[in-house]
C-alpha positions in Angstrom: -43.2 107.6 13.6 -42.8 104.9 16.2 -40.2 103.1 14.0 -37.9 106.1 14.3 -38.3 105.8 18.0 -37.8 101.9 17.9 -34.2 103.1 15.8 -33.3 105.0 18.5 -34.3 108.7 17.7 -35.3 110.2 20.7 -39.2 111.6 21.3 -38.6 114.6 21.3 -36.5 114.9 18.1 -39.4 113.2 16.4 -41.6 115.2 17.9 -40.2 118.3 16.8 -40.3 117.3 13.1 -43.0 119.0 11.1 -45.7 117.3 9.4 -44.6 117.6 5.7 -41.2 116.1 7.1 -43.1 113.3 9.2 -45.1 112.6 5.8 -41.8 112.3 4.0 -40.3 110.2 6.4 -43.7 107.7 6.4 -43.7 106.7 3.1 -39.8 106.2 2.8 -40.2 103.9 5.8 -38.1 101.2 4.5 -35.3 103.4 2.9 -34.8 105.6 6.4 -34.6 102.4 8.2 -31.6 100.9 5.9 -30.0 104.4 6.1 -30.1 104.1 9.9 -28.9 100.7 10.2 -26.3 101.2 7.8 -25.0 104.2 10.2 -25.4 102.1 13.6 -23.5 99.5 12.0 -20.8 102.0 11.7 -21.1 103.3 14.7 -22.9 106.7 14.1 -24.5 107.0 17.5 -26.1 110.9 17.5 -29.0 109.8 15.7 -31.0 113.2 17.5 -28.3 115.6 16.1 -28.3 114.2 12.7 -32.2 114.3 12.2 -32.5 117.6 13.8 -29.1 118.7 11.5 -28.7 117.0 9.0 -31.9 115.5 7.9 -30.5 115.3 4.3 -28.7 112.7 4.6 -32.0 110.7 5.0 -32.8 111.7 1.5 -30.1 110.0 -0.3 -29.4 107.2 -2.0 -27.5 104.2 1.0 -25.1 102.8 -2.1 -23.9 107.0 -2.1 -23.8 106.8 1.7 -21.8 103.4 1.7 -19.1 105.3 -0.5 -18.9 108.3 1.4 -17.9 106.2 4.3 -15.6 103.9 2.1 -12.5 106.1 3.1 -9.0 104.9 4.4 -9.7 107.1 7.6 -13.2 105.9 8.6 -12.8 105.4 12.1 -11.2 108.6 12.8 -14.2 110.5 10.6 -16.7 108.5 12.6 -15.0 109.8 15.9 -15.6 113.7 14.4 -19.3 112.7 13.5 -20.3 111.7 16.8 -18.8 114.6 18.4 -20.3 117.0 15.8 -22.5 115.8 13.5 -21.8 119.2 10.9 -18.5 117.0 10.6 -20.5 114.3 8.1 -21.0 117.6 5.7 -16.9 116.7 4.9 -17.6 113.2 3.4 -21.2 113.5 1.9 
């Protein structure tokens, strides 16, 4: 799970994920790493709280993501993530 690492989930978060999650999150290498890139690029930074939270997220499809973020108050919605991840369950 090294990749997760290299996207900036801590050790211990990955660590703490069980094996039929760490299988899961193996095969759908490529898709997890869009799905994080996509959220860096919009400045999602608690990428421990939001595996350890709200894993889900990591299951769905990036165009679905994209327009849950497409919103006229993104930045302000961003701010709320960051400070408490249970905030992205308003958008998604």
């Amino acid at each position: 799970m090294k990749y997760l690492v290299d996207l900036g989930v801590s050790h211990e978060i990955v660590d703490s994920l069980n094996e039929a999650i760490c299988y899961d999150l193996k095969v759908n290498e490529n898709k997890i790493t869009e799905i994080i890139n996509f959220l860096k690029s919009i400045a999602i930074n608690n990428l421990d709280d939001l595996i350890s939270q709200e894993l889900r997220i990591l299951y769905m499809d990036l165009d679905d993501i994209k327009k849950a973020f497409d919103i006229p108050n993104r930045s302000e919605m961003i701010e709320l993530i960051n400070n408490d991840i249970v905030a992205i369950e308003e958008i998604l």
